[in-house]
PyMOL CGO cylinders between C-alpha atoms (Angstrom):
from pymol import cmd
from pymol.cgo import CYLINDER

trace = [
    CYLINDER, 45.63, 69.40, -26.09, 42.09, 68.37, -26.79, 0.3, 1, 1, 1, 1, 1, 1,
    CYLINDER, 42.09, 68.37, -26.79, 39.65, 68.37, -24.69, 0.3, 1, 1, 1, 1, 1, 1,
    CYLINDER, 39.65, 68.37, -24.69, 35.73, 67.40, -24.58, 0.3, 1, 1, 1, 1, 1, 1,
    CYLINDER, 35.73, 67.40, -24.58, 33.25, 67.95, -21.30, 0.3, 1, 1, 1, 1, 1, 1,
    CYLINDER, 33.25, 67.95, -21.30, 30.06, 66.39, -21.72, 0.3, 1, 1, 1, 1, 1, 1,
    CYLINDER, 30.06, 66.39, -21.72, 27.67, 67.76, -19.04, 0.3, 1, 1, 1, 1, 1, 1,
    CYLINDER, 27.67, 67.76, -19.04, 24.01, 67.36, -19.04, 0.3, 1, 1, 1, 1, 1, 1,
    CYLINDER, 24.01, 67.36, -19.04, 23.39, 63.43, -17.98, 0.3, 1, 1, 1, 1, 1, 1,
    CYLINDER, 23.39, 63.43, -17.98, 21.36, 61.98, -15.40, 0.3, 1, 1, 1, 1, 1, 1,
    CYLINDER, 21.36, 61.98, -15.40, 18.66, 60.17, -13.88, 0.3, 1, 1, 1, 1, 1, 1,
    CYLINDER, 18.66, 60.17, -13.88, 15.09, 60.15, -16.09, 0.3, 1, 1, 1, 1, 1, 1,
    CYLINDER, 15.09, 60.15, -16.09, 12.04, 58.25, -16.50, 0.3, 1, 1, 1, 1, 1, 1,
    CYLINDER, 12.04, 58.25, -16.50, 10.85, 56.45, -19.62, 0.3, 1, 1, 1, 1, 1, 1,
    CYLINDER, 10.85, 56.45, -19.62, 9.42, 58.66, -21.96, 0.3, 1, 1, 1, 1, 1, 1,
    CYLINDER, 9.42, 58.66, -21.96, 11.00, 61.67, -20.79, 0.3, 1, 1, 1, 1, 1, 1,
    CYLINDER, 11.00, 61.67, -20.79, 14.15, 64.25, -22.30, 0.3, 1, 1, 1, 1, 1, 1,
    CYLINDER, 14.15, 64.25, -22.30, 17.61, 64.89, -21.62, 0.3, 1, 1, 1, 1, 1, 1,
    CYLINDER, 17.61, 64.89, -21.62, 19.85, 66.89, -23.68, 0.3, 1, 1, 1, 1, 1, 1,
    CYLINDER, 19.85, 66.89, -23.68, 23.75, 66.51, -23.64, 0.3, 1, 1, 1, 1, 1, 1,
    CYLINDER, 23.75, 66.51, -23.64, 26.45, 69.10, -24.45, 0.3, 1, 1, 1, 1, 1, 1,
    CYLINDER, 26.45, 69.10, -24.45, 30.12, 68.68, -24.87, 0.3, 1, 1, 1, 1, 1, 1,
    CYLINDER, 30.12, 68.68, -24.87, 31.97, 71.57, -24.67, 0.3, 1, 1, 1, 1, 1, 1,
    CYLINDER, 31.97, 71.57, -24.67, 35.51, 71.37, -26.93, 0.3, 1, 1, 1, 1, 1, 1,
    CYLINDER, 35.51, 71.37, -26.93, 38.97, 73.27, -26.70, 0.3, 1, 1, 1, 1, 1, 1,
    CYLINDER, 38.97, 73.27, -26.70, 42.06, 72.81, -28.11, 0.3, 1, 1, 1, 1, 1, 1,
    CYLINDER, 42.06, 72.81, -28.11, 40.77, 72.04, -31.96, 0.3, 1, 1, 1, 1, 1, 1,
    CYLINDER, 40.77, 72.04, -31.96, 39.63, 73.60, -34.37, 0.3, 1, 1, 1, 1, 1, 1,
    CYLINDER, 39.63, 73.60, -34.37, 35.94, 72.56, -33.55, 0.3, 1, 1, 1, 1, 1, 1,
    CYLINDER, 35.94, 72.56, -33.55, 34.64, 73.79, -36.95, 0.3, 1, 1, 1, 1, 1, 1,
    CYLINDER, 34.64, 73.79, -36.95, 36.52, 71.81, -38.75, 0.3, 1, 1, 1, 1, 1, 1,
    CYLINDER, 36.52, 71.81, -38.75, 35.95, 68.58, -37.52, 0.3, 1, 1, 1, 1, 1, 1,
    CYLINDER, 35.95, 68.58, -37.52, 33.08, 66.40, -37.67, 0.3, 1, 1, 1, 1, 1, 1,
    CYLINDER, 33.08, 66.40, -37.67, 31.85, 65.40, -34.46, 0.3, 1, 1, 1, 1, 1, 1,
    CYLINDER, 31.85, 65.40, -34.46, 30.12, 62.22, -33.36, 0.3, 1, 1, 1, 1, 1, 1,
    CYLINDER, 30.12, 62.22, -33.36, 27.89, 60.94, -29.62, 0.3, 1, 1, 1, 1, 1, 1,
    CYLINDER, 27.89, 60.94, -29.62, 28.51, 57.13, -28.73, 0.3, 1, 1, 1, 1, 1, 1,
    CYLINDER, 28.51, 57.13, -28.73, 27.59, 55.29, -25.84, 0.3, 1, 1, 1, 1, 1, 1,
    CYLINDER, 27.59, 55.29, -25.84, 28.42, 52.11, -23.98, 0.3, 1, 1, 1, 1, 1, 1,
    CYLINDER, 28.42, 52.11, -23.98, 27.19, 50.04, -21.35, 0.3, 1, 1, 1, 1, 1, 1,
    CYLINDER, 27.19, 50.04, -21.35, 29.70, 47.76, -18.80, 0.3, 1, 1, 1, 1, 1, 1,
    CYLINDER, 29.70, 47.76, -18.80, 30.56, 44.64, -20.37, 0.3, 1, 1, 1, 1, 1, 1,
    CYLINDER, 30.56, 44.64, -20.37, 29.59, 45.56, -24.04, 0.3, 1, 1, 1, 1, 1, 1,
    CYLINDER, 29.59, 45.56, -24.04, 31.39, 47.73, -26.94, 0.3, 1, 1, 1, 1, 1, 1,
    CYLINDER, 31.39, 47.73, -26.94, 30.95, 51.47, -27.14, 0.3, 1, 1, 1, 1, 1, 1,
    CYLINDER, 30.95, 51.47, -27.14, 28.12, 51.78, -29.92, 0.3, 1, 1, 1, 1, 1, 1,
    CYLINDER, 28.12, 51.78, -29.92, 27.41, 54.87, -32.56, 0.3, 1, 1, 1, 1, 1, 1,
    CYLINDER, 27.41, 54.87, -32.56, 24.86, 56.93, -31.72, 0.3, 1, 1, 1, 1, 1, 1,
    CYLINDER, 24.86, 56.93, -31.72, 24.99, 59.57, -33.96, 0.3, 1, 1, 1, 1, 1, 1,
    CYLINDER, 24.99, 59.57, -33.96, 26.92, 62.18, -35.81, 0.3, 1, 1, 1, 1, 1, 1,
    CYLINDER, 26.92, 62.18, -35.81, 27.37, 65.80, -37.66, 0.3, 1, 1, 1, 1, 1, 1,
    CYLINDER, 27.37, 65.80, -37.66, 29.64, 66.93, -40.50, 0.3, 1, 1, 1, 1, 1, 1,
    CYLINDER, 29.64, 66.93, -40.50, 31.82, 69.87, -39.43, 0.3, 1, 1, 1, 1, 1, 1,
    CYLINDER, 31.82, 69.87, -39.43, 29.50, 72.21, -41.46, 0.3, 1, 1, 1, 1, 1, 1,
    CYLINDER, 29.50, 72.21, -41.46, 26.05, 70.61, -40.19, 0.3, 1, 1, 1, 1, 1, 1,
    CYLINDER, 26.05, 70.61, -40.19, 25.15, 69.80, -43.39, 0.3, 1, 1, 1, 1, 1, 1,
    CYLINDER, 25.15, 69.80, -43.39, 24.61, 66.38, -42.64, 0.3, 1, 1, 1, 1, 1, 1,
    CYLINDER, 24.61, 66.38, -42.64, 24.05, 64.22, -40.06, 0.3, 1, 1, 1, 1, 1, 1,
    CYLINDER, 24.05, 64.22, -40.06, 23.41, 60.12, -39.17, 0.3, 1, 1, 1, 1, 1, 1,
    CYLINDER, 23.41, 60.12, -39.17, 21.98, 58.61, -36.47, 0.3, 1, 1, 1, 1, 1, 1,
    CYLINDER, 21.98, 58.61, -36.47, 22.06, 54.83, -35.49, 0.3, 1, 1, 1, 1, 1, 1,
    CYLINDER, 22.06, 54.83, -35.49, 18.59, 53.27, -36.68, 0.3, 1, 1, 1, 1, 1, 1,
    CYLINDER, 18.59, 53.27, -36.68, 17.66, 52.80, -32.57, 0.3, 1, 1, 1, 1, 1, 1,
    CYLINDER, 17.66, 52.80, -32.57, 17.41, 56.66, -32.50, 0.3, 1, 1, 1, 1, 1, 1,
    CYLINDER, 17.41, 56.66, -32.50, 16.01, 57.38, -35.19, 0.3, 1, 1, 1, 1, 1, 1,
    CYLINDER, 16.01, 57.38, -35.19, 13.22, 59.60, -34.74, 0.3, 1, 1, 1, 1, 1, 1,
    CYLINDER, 13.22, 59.60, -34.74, 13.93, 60.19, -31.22, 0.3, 1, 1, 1, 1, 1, 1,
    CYLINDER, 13.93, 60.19, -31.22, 17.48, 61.95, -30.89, 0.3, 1, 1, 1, 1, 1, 1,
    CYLINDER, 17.48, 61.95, -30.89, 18.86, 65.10, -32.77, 0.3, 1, 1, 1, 1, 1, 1,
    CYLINDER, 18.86, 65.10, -32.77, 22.04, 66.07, -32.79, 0.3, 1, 1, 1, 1, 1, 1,
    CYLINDER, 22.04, 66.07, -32.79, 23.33, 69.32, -33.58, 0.3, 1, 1, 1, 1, 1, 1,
    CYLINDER, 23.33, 69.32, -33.58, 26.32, 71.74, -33.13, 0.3, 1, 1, 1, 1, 1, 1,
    CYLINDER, 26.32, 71.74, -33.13, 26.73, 75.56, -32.37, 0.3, 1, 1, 1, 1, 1, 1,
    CYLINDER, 26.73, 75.56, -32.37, 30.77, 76.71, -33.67, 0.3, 1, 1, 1, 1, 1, 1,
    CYLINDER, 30.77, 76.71, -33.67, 30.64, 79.81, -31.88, 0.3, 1, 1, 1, 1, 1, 1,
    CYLINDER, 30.64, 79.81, -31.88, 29.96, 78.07, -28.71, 0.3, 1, 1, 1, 1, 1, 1,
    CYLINDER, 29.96, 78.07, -28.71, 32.92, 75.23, -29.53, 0.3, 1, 1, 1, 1, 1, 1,
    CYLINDER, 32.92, 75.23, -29.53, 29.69, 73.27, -28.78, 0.3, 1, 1, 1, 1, 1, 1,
    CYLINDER, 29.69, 73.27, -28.78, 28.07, 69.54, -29.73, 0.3, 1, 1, 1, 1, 1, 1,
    CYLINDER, 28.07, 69.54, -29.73, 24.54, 68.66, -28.63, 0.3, 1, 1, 1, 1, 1, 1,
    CYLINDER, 24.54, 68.66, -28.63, 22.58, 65.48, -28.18, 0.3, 1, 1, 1, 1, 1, 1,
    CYLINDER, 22.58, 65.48, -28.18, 18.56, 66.14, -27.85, 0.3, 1, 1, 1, 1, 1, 1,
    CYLINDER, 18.56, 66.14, -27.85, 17.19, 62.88, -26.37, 0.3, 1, 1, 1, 1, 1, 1,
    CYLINDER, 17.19, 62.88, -26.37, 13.48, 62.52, -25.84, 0.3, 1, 1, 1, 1, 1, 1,
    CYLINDER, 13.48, 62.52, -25.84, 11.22, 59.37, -25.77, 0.3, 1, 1, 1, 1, 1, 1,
    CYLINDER, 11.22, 59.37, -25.77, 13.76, 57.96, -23.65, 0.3, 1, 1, 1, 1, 1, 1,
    CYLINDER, 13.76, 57.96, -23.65, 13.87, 54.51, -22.92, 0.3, 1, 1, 1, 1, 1, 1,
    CYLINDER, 13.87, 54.51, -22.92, 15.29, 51.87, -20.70, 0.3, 1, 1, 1, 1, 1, 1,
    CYLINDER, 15.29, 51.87, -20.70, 17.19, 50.46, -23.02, 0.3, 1, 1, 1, 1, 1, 1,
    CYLINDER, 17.19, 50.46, -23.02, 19.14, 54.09, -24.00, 0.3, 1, 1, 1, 1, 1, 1,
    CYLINDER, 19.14, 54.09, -24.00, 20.14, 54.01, -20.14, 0.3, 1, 1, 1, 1, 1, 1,
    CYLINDER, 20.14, 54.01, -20.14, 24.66, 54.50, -20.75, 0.3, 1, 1, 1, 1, 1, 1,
    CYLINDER, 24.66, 54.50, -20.75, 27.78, 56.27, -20.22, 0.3, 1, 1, 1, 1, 1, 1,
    CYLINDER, 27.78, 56.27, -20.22, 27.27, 58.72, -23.53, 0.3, 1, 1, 1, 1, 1, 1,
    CYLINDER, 27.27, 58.72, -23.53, 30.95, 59.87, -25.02, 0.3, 1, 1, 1, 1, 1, 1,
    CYLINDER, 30.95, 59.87, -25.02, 31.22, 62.91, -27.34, 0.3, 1, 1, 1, 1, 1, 1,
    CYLINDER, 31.22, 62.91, -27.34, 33.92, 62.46, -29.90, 0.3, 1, 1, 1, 1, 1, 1,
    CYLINDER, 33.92, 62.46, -29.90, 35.84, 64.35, -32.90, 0.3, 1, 1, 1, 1, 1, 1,
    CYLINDER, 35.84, 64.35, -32.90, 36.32, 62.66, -35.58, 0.3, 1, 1, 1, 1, 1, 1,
    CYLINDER, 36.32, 62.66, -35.58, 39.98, 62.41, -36.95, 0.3, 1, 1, 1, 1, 1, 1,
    CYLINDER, 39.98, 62.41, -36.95, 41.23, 64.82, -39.18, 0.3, 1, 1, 1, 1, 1, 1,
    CYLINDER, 41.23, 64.82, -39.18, 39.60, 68.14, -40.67, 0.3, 1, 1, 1, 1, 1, 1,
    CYLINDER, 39.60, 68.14, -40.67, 36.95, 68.40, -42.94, 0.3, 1, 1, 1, 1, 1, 1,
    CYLINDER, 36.95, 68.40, -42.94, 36.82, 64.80, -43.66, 0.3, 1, 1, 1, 1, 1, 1,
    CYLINDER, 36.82, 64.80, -43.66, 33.76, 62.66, -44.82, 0.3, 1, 1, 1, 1, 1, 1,
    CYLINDER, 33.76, 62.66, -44.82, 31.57, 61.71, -42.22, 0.3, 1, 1, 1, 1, 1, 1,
    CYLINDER, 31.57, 61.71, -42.22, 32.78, 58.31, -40.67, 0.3, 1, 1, 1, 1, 1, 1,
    CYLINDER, 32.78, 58.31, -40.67, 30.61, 56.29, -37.67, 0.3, 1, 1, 1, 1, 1, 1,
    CYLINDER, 30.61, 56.29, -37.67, 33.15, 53.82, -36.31, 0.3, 1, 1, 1, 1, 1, 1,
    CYLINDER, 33.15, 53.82, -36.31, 34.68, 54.42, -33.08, 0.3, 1, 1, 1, 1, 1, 1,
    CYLINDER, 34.68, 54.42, -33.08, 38.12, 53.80, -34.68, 0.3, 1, 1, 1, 1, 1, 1,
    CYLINDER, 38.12, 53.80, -34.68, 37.23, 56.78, -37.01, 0.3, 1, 1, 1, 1, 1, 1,
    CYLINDER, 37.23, 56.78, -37.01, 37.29, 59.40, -33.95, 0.3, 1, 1, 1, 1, 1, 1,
    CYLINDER, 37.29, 59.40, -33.95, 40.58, 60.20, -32.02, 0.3, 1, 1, 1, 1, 1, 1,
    CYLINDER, 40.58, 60.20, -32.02, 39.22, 62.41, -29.22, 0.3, 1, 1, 1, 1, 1, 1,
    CYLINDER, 39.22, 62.41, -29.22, 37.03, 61.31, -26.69, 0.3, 1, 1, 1, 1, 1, 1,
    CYLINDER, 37.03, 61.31, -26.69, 35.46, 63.10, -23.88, 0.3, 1, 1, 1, 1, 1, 1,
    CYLINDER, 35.46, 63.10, -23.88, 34.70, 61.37, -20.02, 0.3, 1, 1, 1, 1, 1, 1,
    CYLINDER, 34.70, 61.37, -20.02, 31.62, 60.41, -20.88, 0.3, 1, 1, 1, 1, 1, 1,
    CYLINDER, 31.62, 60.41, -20.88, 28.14, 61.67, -18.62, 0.3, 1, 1, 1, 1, 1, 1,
    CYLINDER, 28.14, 61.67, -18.62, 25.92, 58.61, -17.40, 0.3, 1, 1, 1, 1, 1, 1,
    CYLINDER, 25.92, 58.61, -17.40, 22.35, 58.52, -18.58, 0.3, 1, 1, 1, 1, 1, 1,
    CYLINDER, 22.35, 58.52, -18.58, 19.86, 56.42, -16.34, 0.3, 1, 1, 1, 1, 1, 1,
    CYLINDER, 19.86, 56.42, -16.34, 16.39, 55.79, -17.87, 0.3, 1, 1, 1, 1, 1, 1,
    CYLINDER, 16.39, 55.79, -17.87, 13.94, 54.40, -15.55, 0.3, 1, 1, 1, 1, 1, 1,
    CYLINDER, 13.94, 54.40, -15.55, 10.84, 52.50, -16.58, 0.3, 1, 1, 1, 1, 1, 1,
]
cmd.load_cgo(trace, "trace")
């Protein structure tokens, strides 16, 4: 059974950091690409950005740009999400994902990613 903890959400002002982790078990973690999303109530859950299963490439939505890296340690089973320059508007429940399938090309649509985690709330003030 799959399963994905994010941990490291929270309450921050604008301008400030916050990184995320998702912790995975029960995959092969480095075989699978792995992808952050978030959502906000009453709209769809949006890409945010993603890694290949080997790190060798990554995409970020165009509102990030710039501001978030992601990255991925296999020996820790681990997915990051650096967030800094925070802003209002990046306040949401942030999901960690796998995509589906092993060593796959890199896909950014929800439907592309079968795992999801419980997603950690991220609260920028202004």
């Amino acid at each position: 059974q799959v399963q994905l903890v994010e941990s490291g959400g929270g309450l921050v002002q604008a301008g400030g950091s916050l990184r995320l982790s998702c912790a995975a078990s029960g995959l092969a973690f480095s075989s699978f690409n792995m992808g952050w999303f978030r959502q906000v109530p009453g709209k769809e859950r949006d890409f945010v950005a993603a890694i290949t299963w080997g790190a060798r490439r990554k995409d970020y939505a165009d509102s990030v740009k710039g501001r978030f890296t992601i990255s991925r340690d296999n020996a820790k089973n681990t997915v990051y999400l650096q967030m800094n320059s925070l802003k209002p508007e990046d306040t949401a429940v942030y999901y960690c994902a796998a995509q589906r399938g092993p060593f796959t090309p890199m896909k950014t649509g929800v439907t592309d990613f079968g795992s999801w985690g419980q997603g950690t709330q991220v609260t920028v003030s202004s």
